[in-house]
C-alpha positions in Angstrom: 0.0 0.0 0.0 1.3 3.5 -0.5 1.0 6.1 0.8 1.4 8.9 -1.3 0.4 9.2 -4.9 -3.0 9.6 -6.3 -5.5 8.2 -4.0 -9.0 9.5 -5.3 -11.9 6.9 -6.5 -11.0 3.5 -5.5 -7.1 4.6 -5.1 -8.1 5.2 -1.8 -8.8 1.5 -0.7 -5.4 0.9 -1.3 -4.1 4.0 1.1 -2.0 3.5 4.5 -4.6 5.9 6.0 -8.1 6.7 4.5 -8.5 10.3 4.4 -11.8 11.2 3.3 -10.9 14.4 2.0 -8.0 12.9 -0.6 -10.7 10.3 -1.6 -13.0 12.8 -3.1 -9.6 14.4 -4.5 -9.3 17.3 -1.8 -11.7 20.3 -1.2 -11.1 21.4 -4.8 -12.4 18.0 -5.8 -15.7 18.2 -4.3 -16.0 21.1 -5.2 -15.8 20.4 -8.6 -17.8 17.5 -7.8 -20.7 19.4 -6.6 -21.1 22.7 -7.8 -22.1 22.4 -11.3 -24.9 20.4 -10.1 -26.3 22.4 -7.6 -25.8 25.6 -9.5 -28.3 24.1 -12.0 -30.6 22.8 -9.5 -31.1 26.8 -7.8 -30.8 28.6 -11.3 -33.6 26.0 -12.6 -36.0 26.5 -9.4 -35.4 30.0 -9.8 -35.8 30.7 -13.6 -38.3 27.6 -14.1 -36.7 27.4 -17.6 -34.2 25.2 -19.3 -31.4 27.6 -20.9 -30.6 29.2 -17.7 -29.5 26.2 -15.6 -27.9 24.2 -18.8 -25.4 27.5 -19.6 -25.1 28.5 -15.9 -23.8 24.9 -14.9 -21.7 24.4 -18.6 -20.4 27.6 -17.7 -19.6 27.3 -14.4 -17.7 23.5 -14.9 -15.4 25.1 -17.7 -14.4 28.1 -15.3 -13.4 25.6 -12.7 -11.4 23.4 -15.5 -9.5 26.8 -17.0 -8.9 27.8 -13.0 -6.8 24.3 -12.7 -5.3 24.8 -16.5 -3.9 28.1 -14.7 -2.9 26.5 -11.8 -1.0 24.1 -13.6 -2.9 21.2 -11.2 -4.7 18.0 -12.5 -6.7 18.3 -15.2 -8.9 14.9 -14.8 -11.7 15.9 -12.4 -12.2 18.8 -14.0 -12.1 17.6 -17.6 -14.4 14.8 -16.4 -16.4 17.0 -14.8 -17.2 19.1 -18.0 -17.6 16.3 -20.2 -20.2 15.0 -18.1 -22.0 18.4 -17.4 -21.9 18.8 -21.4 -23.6 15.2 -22.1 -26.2 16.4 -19.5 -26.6 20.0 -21.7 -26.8 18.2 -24.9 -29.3 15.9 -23.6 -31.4 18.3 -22.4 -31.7 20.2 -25.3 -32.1 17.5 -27.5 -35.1 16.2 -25.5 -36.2 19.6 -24.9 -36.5 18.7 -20.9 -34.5 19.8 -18.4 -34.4 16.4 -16.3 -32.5 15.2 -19.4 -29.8 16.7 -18.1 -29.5 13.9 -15.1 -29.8 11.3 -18.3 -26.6 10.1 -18.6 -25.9 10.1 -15.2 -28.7 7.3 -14.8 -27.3 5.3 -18.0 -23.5 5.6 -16.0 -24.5 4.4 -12.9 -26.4 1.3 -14.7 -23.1 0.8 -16.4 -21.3 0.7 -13.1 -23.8 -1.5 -11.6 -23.5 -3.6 -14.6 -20.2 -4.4 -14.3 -19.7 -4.5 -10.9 -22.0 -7.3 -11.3 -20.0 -9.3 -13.9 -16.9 -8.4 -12.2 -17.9 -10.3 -8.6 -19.5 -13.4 -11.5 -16.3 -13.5 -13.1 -14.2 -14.2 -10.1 -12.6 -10.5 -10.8 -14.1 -8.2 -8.6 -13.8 -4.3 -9.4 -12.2 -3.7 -6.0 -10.3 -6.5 -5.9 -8.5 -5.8 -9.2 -8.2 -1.9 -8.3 -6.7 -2.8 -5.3 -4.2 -5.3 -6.6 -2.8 -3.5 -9.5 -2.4 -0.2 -6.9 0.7 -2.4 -4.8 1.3 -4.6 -7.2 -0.4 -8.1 -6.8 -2.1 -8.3 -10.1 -0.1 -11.7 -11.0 -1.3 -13.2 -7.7 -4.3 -12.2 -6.2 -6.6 -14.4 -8.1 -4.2 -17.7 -6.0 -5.4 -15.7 -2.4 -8.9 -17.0 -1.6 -9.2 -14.4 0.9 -8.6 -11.8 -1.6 -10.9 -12.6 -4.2 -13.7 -13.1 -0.7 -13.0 -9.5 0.7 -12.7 -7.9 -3.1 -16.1 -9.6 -3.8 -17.4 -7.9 -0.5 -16.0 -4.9 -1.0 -18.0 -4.6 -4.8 -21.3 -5.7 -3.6 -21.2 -2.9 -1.9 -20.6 -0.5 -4.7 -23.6 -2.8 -6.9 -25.9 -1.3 -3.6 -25.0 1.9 -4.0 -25.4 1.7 -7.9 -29.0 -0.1 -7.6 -30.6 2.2 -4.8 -29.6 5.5 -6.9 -31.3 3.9 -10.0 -34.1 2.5 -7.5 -34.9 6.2 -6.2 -33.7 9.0 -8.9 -35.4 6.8 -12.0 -38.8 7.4 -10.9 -38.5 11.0 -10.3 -36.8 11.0 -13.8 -39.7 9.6 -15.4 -42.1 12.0 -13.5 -40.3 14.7 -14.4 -39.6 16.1 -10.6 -36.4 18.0 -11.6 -35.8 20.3 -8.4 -36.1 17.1 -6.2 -34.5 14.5 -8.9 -31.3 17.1 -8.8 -31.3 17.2 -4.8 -31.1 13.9 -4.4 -28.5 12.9 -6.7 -26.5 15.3 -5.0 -27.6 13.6 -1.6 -26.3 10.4 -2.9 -23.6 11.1 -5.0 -20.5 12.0 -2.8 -21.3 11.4 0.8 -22.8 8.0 0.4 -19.7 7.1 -2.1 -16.5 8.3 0.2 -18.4 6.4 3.0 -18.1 3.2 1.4 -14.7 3.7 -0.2 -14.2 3.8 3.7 -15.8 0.4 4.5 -14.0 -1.2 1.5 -10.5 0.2 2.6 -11.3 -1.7 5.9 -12.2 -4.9 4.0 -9.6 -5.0 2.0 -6.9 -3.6 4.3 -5.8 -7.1 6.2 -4.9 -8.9 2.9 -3.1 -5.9 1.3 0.8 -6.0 1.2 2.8 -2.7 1.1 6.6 -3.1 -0.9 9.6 -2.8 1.7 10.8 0.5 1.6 14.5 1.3 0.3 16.9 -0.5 2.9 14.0 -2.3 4.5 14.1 -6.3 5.2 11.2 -8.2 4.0 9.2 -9.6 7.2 11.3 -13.4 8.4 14.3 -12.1 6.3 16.5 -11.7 9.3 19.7 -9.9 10.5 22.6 -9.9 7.4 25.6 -12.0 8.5 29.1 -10.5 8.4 31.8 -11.5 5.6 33.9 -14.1 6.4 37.8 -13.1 6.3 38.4 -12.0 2.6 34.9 -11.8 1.0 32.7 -8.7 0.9 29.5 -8.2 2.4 27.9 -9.5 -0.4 29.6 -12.9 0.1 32.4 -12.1 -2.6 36.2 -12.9 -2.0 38.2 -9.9 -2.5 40.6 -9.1 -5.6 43.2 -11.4 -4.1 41.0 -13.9 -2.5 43.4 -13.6 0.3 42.4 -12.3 4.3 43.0 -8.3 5.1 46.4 -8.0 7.0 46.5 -8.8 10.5 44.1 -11.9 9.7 45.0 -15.5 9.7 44.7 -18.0 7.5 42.6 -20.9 8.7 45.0 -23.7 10.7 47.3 -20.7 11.7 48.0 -20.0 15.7 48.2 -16.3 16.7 51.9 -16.7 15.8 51.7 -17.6 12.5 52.6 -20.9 13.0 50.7 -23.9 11.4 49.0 -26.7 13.6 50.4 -29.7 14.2 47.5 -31.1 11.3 48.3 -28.9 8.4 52.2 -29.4 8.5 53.0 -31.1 4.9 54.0 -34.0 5.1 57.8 -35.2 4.2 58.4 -34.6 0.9 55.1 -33.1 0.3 55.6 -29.3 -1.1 53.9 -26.6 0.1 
């Protein structure tokens, strides 16, 4: 698991610490997350017409995404964030109805729910697979039972959030309740989202394995043994394969004198 790095979405499962702040991608995140929306949901209550909220929340979603061009900052949220408030604008006016613009909103989150659903039949949970290509287990996390068990928990919980949106925003879709169809999407868009990316961070944090740090021993590795006399600490004799000065050579006394055993034998040459 790391620490550092981009840990937004799913990322965050993955995190040494769940911050619920970094998982919606900081203040400026939500922001982005949320403002467009809302912006159209008070211009269209207030104005009861569709141009106004379309142009005010379009607008409003490309100043945010020049204000991080500027600032030199990630360009995803924002750039996702406009696309998606410019599918709603060109929904809307295509239909001519202003809950169009929370269209392809609805058709995403059956998407998600869709394959969050093959994902867990497949054996290859969403979560799972985020998680194990974020610290490097994506060659071995299908061989851990426990894994694949947690990851499957972890994306059942998404397919909930996924169904009970569709369960509660689609009828006020097809009634045409635009004021209360936009309120609630907002109520259960980030809140209920960063509180499970929580939950699964908890699931999946026992059978997540974090890469040793630089100069760090892997867990059972043990203390490093010292050289013998001559080699290196990596094991390797020296350039002469002989001991430093000042060490003996094995069956030498202190004296330099050789034991009684490793005398030659007469006429044997040294």
């Amino acid at each position: 698991m790391s620490a550092a790095g981009d840990q937004r979405g799913l990322k965050s499962v993955v995190a040494e610490e769940f911050s619920f702040s970094e998982a919606m991608g900081g203040v400026r995140g939500m922001v982005e997350s949320v403002l467009p929306g809302l912006t159209f949901v008070v211009v269209y209550v207030v104005s009861e017409r569709l141009w106004p909220p379309l142009m005010a929340s379009l607008g409003l979603a490309v100043i945010l995404a020049v204000a991080r061009l500027i600032g030199r900052s990630s360009l995803m949220g924002a750039v996702s964030s406009v696309g998606g408030i410019a599918l709603g604008v060109a929904w809307a006016l295509v239909s001519g109805k202003a809950e169009g613009f929370y269209a392809p909103g609805l058709w995403i989150n059956g998407a998600y729910l869709t394959g969050c659903l093959v994902s867990i039949l497949a054996r290859w949970p969403l979560v799972a697979v985020v998680a194990a290509a974020a610290t490097g287990q994506l060659g071995s996390f299908r061989e851990d039972r426990s894994f694949i068990r947690r990851g499957a928990w972890a994306t059942w919980l998404m397919v909930g959030l996924f169904a009970a949106r569709l369960a509660v925003q689609l009828p006020l879709y097809w009634a045409g309740q635009v004021a209360l169809l936009g309120t609630l999407k907002l109520a259960m868009g980030a809140p209920p989202f960063v509180a499970l990316l929580w939950l699964s961070w908890l699931i999946m944090r026992p059978v997540l394995r974090r890469p040793p740090a630089p100069g760090e021993r892997e867990p059972g590795g043990g203390e490093p043994s010292d050289p013998e006399p001559g080699e290196t600490a990596a094991g390797e004799r020296t350039a002469s394969g002989k001991p430093e000065p000042g060490e003996r050579e094995p069956g030498e006394t202190a004296a330099g004198e050789r034991t009684a055993s490793d005398k030659p034998e007469p006429g044997g040459g040294e």
